[in-house]
N, C-alpha and C positions, 0 to 999 in steps of 0.2 A: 900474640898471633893476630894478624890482621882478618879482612872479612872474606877474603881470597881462598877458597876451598882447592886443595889440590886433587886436580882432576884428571885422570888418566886413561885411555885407550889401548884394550889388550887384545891380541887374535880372537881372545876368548870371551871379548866384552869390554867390561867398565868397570871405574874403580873411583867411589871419591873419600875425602879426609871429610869427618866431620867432625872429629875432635883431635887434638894432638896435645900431649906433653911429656913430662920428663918421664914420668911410668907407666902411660900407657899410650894409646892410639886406637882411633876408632872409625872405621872405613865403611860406607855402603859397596858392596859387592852383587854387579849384576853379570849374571852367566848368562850368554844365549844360547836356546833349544841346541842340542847336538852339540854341543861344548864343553870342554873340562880344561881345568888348571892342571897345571904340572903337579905330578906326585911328589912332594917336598918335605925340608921339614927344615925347622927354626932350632938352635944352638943357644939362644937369647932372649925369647922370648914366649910364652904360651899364648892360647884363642882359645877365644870364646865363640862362637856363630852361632848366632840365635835366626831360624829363616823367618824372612815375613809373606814370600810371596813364591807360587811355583813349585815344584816339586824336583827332586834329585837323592843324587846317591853319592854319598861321603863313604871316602874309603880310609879307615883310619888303624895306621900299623896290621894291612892286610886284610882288615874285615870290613865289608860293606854294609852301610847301612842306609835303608831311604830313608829321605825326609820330605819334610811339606813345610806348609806352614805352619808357626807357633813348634816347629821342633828345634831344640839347641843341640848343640854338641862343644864339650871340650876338647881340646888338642895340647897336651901338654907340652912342655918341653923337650925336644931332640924326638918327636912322635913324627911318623913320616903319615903325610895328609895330602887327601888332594879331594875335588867337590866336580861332580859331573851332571848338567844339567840333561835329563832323560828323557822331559817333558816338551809340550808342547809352545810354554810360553815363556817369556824370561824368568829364571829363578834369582830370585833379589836375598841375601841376607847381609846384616850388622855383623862385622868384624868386631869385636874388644880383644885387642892384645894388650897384654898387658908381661910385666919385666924391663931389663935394665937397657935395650937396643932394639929401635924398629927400623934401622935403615934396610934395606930391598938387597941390600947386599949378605943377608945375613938368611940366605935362604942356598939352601944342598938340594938342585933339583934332580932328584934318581930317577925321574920319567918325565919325555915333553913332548906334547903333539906338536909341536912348535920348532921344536930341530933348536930351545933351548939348554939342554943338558949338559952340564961340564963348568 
């Protein structure tokens, strides 16, 4: 892999690759104030999110939980997830997924602010 980070622009923020290979991937994930990702969930893969920066509420197979900094959570396989930034200022965490598929196409969105679903 060359030095070229892939770097992405979502409704909800920003997304970059900081590490990639065959089993796993590993992305900085930044949420802005008032923002959440779609409520989703992976077939192929689990996560890790470890936050480093900001505070939010992880919703994971139904139950809410806040985080800040220095808090992780795992997302197992086929676990429907989604991360909602509550706070004031950007909520920054470390993606680790890790399993056998990390293509973008390998995500079931059940909920989207975004009028992504389906």
């Amino acid at each position: 892999m060359g030095m070229t980070s892939e770097h992405a622009e979502r409704p909800w923020g920003t997304y970059t690759v900081l590490d990639e290979a065959s089993d796993h991937k590993v992305k900085r994930i930044v949420v802005h104030p008032g923002k959440r990702l779609s409520y989703q969930r992976h077939t192929r893969r689990a996560e890790h999110w470890f936050v480093v920066a900001g505070n939010g509420i992880v919703t994971l197979d139904g139950t809410d939980l806040e985080v800040a900094a220095g808090t992780a959570v795992d997302i197992g396989y086929g676990a429907a997830h989604r991360v909602a930034n509550n706070g004031a200022e950007d909520l920054v965490f470390i993606e680790v997924q890790s399993g056998s598929y990390f293509g973008e196409d390998d995500i079931e969105r059940l909920e989207d602010d975004f009028g992504r679903v389906g």
